[in-house]
Each structure stands twice: as C-alpha cells, then as structure tokens.
C-alpha positions, 0 to 999 in steps of 0.5 A: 535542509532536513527536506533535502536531505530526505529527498536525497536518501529517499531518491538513493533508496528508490534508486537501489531498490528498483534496480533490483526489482527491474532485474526480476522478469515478472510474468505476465500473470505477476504483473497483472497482480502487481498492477492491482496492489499500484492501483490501490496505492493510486486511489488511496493517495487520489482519497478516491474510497469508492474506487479503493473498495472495489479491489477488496473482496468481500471478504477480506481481513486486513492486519497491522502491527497498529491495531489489536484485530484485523479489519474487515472491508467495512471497517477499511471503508469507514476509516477510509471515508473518515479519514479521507478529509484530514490525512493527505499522502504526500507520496508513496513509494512502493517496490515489489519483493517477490509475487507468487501466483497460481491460478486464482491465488496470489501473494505479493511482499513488496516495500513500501514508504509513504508520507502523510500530512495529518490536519485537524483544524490548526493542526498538521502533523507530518508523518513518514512510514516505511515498512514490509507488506504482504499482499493475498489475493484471490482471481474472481470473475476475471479480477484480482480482488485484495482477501487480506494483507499484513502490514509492518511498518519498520519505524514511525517518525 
C-alpha cells in the first residue's frame, strides 16, 4: 500500500510540474544545456562513470547541504567509481525551473526526485531524496561541460 500510494503522489507531482515546465518555450540554446543536465542523470542511474565524467569540466566544484566542502572532479569520480557497485537509482524525476544561457555560460535550477537502493552484503536500504538543484556550466570547444553545482535536498526519508 505505502508503494501505491508513493506512485500516485509522485505520478501527481510529475504531472503538476511538467505541466508547468511544457508551458515554458525554451530556446534552442536552453535546450541544449537542459539536454546536457537529462544525460548526466542517464549516466548516473545506467552506473556508467566514465561517461558521467566526460560532462564535467576539469575544473569543476560540486556542493551539497551533506557534505562540509565542495568536491572536485576527482573526488565525484571516486565516490562515483566506489559507489557505483552498492547504490542503484531506482528512478529519477527531474523538471527544469528556469535556464538562463549567454554565450559560453549557463545556469539551470530545476527539481529533481530520485530513489536509491543502498546494498551492502545482506543489507538494503531504500532512500527517496527530492530537492532543488542548480546547475552552472560553461560552453567550451562546442560543449557544455558541468563547472559547479549546489544541491538541497528538501528532506531524507
């Protein structure tokens, strides 16, 4: 019952939310950013590291109301190639707010939900997250590559 009743408020949010993100006309240039942030959510769910990586610049610096200092490229990439083995996303849900682009730069706020299954040994811990992120990126060499990002999750259940 509880299962059911998560599907029905998440099928209610992801129904209120993308109505109001389809009424926005994005331009091209938005779409292509927002294109870039529903790739890097592919790969992180697919557990694919190395194709995750190659959207985040060199020198970027990642944030999040969980963790006391920012993290670089290399510290995503290890925590990633740790974890890739024991936490599973179960699905994501993410709706842009608002993306503003200038010509080599970009910032996207957007909503995200996600749910992860934690296994270690005999043990599997279930976890849904939902919150605001915000995106910056920067153009180079014809790509937008990810140069920092602060995260708040809304709660932890």
């Amino acid at each position: 019952m509880k299962t059911l009743l998560k599907i029905a408020v998440f099928a209610i949010v992801t129904l209120i939310v993308a109505s109001s993100s389809f009424a926005q006309e994005w331009t091209k240039e938005q779409k292509e950013v927002w294109q870039v942030v529903e790739t890097g959510w592919a790969k992180y769910k697919a557990g694919d590291v190395t194709g995750g990586m190659v959207l985040i610049h060199e020198k970027y610096q990642g944030w999040n109301a969980e963790i006391p200092l920012p993290l670089s490229k290399d510290d995503m990439k290890k925590w990633y190639d740790e974890m890739k083995d024991f936490l599973k996303v179960n699905y994501y849900f993410i709706s842009p707010a608002r993306i503003v682009v200038t010509d080599d730069a970009a910032v996207v706020d957007y909503y995200y939900e996600v749910e992860t299954t934690y296994t270690w040994g005999e043990e599997k811990k279930t976890t849904d997250r939902e919150g605001k992120n915000v995106e910056f990126y920067i153009k180079e060499d014809g790509k937008w590559l990810l140069l920092g990002d602060m995260t708040v999750p809304k709660s932890v259940k």
